[in-house]
matplotlib code that plots the C-alpha trace (Angstrom):
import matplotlib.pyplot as plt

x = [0.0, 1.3, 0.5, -1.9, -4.0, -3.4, -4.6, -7.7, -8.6, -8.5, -10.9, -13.3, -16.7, -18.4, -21.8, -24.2, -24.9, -22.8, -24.0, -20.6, -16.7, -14.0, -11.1, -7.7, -4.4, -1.0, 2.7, 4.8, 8.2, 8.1, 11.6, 10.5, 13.2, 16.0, 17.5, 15.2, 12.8, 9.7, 7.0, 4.0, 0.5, -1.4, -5.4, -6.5, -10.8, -12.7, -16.4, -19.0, -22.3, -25.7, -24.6, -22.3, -19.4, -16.2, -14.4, -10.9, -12.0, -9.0, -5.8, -4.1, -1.9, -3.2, -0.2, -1.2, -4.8, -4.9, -8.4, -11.7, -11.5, -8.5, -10.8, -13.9, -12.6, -11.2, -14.7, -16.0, -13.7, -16.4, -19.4, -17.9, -17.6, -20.8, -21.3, -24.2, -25.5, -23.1, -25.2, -22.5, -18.7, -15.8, -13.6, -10.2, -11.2, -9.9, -12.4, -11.6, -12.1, -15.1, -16.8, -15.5, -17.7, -20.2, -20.4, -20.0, -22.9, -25.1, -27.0, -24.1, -23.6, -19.8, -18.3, -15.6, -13.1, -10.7, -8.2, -7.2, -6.7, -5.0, -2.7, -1.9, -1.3, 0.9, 3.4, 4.0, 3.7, 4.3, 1.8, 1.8, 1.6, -1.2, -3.8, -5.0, -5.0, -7.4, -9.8, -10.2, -10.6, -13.3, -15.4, -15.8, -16.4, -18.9, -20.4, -23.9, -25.2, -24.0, -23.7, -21.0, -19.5, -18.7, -17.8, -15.0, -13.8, -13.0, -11.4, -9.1, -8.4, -7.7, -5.7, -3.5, -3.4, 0.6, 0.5, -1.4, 0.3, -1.9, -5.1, -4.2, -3.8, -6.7, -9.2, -10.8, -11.3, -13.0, -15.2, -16.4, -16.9, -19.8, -21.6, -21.4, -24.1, -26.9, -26.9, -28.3, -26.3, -26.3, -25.3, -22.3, -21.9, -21.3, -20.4, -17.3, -16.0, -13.6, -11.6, -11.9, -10.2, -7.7, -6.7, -6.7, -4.6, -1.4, -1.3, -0.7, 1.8, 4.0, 4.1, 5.2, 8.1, 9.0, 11.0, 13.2, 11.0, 8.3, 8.4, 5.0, 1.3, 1.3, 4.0, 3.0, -0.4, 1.1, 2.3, -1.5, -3.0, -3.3, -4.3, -6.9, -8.3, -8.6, -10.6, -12.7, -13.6, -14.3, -18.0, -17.9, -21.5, -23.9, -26.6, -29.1, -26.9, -27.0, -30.9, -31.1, -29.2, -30.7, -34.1, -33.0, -31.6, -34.7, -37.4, -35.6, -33.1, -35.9, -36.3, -32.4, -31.8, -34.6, -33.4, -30.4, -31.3]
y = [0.0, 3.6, 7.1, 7.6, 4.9, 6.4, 9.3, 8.0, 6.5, 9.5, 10.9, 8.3, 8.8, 8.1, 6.4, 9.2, 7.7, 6.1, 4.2, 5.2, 6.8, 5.3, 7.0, 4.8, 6.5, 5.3, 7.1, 7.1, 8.5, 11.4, 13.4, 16.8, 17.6, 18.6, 15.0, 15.8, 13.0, 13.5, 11.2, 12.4, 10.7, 10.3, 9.1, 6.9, 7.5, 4.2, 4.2, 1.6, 2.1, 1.1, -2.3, -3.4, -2.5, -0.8, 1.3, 3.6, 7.3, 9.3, 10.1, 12.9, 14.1, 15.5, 17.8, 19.6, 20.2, 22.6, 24.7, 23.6, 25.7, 23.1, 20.2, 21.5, 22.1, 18.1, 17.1, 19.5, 17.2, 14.4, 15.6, 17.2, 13.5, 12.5, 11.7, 13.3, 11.8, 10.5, 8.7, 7.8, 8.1, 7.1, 9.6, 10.4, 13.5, 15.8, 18.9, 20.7, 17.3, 16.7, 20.1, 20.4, 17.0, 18.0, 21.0, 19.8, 16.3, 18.1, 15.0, 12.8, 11.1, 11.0, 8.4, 8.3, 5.8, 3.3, 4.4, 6.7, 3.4, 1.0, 3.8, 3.9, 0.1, -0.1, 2.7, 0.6, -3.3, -5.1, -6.5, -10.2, -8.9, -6.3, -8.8, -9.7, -6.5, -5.3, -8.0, -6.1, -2.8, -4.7, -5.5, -2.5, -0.3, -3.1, -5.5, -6.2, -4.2, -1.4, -4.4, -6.5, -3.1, -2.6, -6.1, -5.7, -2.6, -4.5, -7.2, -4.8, -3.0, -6.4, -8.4, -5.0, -3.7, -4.1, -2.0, 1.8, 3.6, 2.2, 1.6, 6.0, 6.5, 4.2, 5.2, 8.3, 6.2, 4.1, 6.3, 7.9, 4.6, 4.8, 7.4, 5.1, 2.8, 4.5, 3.3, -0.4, -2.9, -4.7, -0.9, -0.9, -3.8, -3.0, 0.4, -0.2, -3.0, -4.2, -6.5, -5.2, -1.7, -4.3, -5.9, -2.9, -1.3, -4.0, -3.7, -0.4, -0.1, -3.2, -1.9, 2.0, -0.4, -1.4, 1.5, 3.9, 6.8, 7.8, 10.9, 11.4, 10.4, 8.8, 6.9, 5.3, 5.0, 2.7, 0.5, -0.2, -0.5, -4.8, -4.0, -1.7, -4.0, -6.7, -4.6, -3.4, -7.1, -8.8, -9.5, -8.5, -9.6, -12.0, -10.5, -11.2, -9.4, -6.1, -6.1, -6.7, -3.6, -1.1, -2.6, -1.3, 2.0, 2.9, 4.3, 6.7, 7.7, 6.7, 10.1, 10.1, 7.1, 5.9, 7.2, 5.8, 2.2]
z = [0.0, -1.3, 0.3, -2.3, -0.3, 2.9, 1.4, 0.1, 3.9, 5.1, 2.4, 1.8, 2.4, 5.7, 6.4, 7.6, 10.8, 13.3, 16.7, 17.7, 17.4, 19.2, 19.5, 20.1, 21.3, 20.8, 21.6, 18.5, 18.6, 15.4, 13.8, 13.9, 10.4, 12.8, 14.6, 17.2, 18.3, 20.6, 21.6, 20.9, 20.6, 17.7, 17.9, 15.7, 14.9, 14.1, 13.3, 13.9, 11.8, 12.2, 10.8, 13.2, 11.1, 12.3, 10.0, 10.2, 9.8, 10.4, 12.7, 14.2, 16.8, 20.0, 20.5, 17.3, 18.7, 22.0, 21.1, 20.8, 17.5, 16.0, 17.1, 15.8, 12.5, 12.2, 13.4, 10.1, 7.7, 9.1, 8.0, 4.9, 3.8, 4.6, 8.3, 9.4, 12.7, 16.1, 19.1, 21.2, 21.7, 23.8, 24.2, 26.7, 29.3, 27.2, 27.2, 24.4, 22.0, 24.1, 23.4, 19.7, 19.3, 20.6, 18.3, 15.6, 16.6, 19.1, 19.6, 20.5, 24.0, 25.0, 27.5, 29.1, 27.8, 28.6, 26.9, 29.7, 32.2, 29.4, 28.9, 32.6, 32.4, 29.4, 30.8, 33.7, 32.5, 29.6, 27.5, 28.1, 32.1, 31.4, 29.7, 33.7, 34.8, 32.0, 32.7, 35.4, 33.9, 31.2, 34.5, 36.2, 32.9, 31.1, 34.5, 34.5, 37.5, 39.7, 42.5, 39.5, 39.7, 42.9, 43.5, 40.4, 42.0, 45.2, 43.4, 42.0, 45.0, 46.9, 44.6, 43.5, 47.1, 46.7, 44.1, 46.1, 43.1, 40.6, 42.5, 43.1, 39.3, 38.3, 41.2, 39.4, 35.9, 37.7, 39.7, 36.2, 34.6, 36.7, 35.2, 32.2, 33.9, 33.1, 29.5, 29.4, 29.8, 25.7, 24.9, 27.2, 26.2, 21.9, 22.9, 25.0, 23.0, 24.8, 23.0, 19.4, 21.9, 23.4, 20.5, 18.2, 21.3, 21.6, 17.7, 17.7, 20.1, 18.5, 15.0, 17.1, 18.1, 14.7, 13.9, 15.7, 14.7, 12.5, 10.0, 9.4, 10.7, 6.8, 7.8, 11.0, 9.2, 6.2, 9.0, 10.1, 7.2, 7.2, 10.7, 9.5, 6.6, 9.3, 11.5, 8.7, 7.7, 11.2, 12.3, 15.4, 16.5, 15.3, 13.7, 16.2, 19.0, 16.6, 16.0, 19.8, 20.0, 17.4, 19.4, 22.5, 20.8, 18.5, 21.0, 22.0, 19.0, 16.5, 15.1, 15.0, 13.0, 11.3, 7.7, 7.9, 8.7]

ax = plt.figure().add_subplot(projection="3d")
ax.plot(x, y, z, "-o")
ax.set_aspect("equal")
plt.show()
């Protein structure tokens, strides 16, 4: 795959509705042109449309974005090509991509994230340690009940009590994930995603091992691109599960959604 491809991911047209964006951070190590290398991170937008089916949208890096103004005009490169209509989101707790968002899709729901806590994990542990831990993390953002909650939330205290530094770090993610329990529990369920965001996540940061540096977003971007395809082709859900879920998200979205079904 040539730049040109790259190129026409980024520009492709978008579905007019999505049940949601995920956005997935990674640190790559960029050149700046002068021998001077910084770590920076660069998000990477997925969509998931009415169907069930995930798709890459676009990728920047958050140093480059500090107003809501930058953000709001990114966001405008999404409905230029065609999206029209957002329900929910997963976004870090970043306000100013927060409030661009919701300019620019005033009817869209945003959630907090995981990202934030997976982050925390990977700058302390290695991958193959880290898969416990975020079994963890997957059952206090997506148990069944508030009671499943707080049961996970002890778990994690108790079996990590060795470790006060991360239960400290991870404490107030964990709070807010709470909020996220007013949603249904088949929509936290598809909306959170957990492993297709695990998965994605520990791709992501191999291939930003591959090389020393990266000169460009393109470039990194050329290095994901099987990794894209293969996300882009995966079912994710039967079909069954997704009519379930467009069931449970149609009374109340109907007027929302209903043309783009």
């Amino acid at each position: 795959m040539n730049n040109q491809t790259i190129n026409e991911l980024n520009k492709r047209k978008l579905d007019g509705c999505y049940f949601c964006i995920y956005s997935v951070p990674v640190t790559i190590y960029f050149n700046d042109g002068d021998n001077f290398i910084n770590p920076k991170t660069l998000i990477m937008f997925f969509g998931c449309n009415l169907q069930g089916k995930r798709r890459f949208i676009s990728s920047v890096i958050l140093e480059d974005f500090s107003k809501v103004s930058d953000w709001y005009d990114f966001f405008l490169t999404f409905k230029n090509r065609g999206l029209n209509v957002v329900l929910y989101s997963l976004l870090p707790n970043i306000s100013s991509l927060r409030k661009a968002l919701s300019l620019a899709f005033p009817e869209i729901e945003i959630f907090n994230s995981y990202s934030d806590s997976i982050a925390i994990i990977n700058r302390y542990f290695t991958l193959k340690y880290s898969d416990g831990t975020l079994e963890f993390i997957k059952k206090i953002f997506v148990s069944k009940t508030l009671v499943d909650y707080e049961i996970a939330l002890d778990d994690f205290r108790n079996i990590y009590s060795n470790s006060q530094f991360l239960i400290d770090l991870l404490e107030p993610e964990f709070i807010n994930a709470k909020k996220n329990y007013k949603l249904d529990f088949e929509i936290r369920r598809h909306l959170f995603a957990f492993y297709f965001f695990r998965e994605l996540s520990k791709k992501l940061i191999v291939i930003s091992h591959s090389e020393p540096f990266f000169s460009s977003v393109d470039h990194f971007t050329s290095k994901c691109i099987n990794i894209i395809q293969l996300v882009e082709k995966r079912i994710y859900c039967p079909k069954n599960e997704w009519i379930n879920l467009i069931n449970l998200i149609y009374p109340t979205k109907k007027d929302l959604i209903k043309c783009y079904l």
